[in-house]
N, C-alpha and C positions, 0 to 999 in steps of 0.2 A: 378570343376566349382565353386562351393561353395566358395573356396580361392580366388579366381581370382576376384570373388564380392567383398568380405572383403575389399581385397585390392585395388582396384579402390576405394571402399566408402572411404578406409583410404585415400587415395591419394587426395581425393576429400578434406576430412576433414582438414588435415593436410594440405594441398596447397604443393606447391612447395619447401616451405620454411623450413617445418618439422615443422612448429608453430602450435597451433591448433587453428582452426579458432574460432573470436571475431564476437558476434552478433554487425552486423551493422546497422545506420537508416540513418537518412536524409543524402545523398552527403558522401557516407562512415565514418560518424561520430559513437562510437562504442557506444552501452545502457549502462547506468548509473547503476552501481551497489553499494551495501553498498560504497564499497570503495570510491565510489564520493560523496555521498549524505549522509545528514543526516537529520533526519525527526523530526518536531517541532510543535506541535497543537497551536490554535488561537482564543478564543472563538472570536465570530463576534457579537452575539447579540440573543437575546432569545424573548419567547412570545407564547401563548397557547402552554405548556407545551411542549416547545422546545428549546431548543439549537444549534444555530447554530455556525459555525466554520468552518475550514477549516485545512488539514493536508497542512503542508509548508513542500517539501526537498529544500535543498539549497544546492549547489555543492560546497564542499567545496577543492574540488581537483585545480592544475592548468592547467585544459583542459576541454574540450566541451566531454558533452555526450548526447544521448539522453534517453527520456522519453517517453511511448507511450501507453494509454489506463487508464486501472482498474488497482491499485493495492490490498491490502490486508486490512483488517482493520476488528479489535475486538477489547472487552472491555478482561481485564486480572484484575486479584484480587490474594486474598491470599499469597504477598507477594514473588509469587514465579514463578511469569507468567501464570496462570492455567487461561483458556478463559474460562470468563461468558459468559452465552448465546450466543444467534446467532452469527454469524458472520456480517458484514454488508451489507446490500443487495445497489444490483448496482441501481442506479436514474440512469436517461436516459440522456444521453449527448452527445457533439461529441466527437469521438474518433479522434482524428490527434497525429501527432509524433511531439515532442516539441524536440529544441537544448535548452538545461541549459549549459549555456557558466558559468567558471569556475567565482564564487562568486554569480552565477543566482541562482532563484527559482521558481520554478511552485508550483501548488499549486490544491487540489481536495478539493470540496466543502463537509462538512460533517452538517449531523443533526440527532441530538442526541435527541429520544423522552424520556419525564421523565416517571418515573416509576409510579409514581401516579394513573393515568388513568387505571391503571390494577390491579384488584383484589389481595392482596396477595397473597393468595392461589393458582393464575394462573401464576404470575408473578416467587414469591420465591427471592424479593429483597435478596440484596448481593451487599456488597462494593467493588466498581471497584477503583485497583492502577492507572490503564493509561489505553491507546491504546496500543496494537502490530498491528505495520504496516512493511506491505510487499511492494515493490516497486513492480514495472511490470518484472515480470518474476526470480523475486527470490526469492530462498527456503528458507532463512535465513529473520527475520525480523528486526526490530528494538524496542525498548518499549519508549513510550513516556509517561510520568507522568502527571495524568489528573481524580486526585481522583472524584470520581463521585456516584452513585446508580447505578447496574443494576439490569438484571433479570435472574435469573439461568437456568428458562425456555428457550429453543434453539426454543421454538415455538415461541416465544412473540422477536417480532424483534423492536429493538429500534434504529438502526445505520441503515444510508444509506448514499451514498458518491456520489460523482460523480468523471469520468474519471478527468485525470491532465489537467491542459491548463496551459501559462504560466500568470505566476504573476504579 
């Protein structure tokens, strides 16, 4: 009985085709992966000890993918990718699924607090290389170069983002 699941699931999986199935979004368009997109920070403008900006992917494939939510985002240092502090916490936003038609970009809102504001001693500055950003739903990320301060401490959260919308 046990085989007989497997095999329906694989049949399922695999289609008809023998291919194995591609996550799809809007009108069978398939989700944007590294291979489409490549990710570029933006500072937009600062003030009471913030930074704002925005992560840009641009598709740089020639075909439509989609995009859809939260992706990934941390500060990385030491030359070698190793993530400072927290990771970035979600800001509230709407979530829709966006087409990035090839040469398109969408774009998530980021704000970066300075380190200032927090004690040494609580904080544990530390020189940040860039961002690692993770698109929606992959394991792999990208580094973007974006030398900055953070905070060693994973308690002391400096980064928050919002979902993608398009640009």
């Amino acid at each position: 009985m046990r085989t007989m699941w497997g095999a329906a699931l694989a049949a399922v999986v695999l289609g008809v085709t023998g291919v194995p199935a591609v996550a799809t979004g809007a009108q069978g368009v398939p989700e944007c992966t590294n291979a489409e997109l490549v990710a570029s920070y933006h500072q937009t403008g600062a003030g009471m000890s913030h930074e704002y900006g925005r992560i840009v992917l641009t598709n740089r494939s020639d075909h439509a993918c989609t995009v859809r939510g939260y992706g990934g985002l941390s500060y990385v240092g030491g030359g070698d990718g190793t993530q400072i502090g927290a990771a970035a916490d979600r800001a509230k936003s709407r979530v829709r699924t966006v087409v990035v038609h090839a040469g398109g970009k969408v774009v998530s809102a980021v704000t970066a607090t300075d380190t200032s504001p927090f004690p040494r001693h609580r904080c544990r500055p530390a020189h940040v290389d860039g961002f690692r950003v993770y698109l929606p739903d992959e394991t792999r990320s990208q580094y973007v170069a974006h030398p900055t301060t953070g905070c060693r401490n994973t308690r002391v959260h400096l980064l928050s983002h919002k979902a993608y919308r398009r640009a």
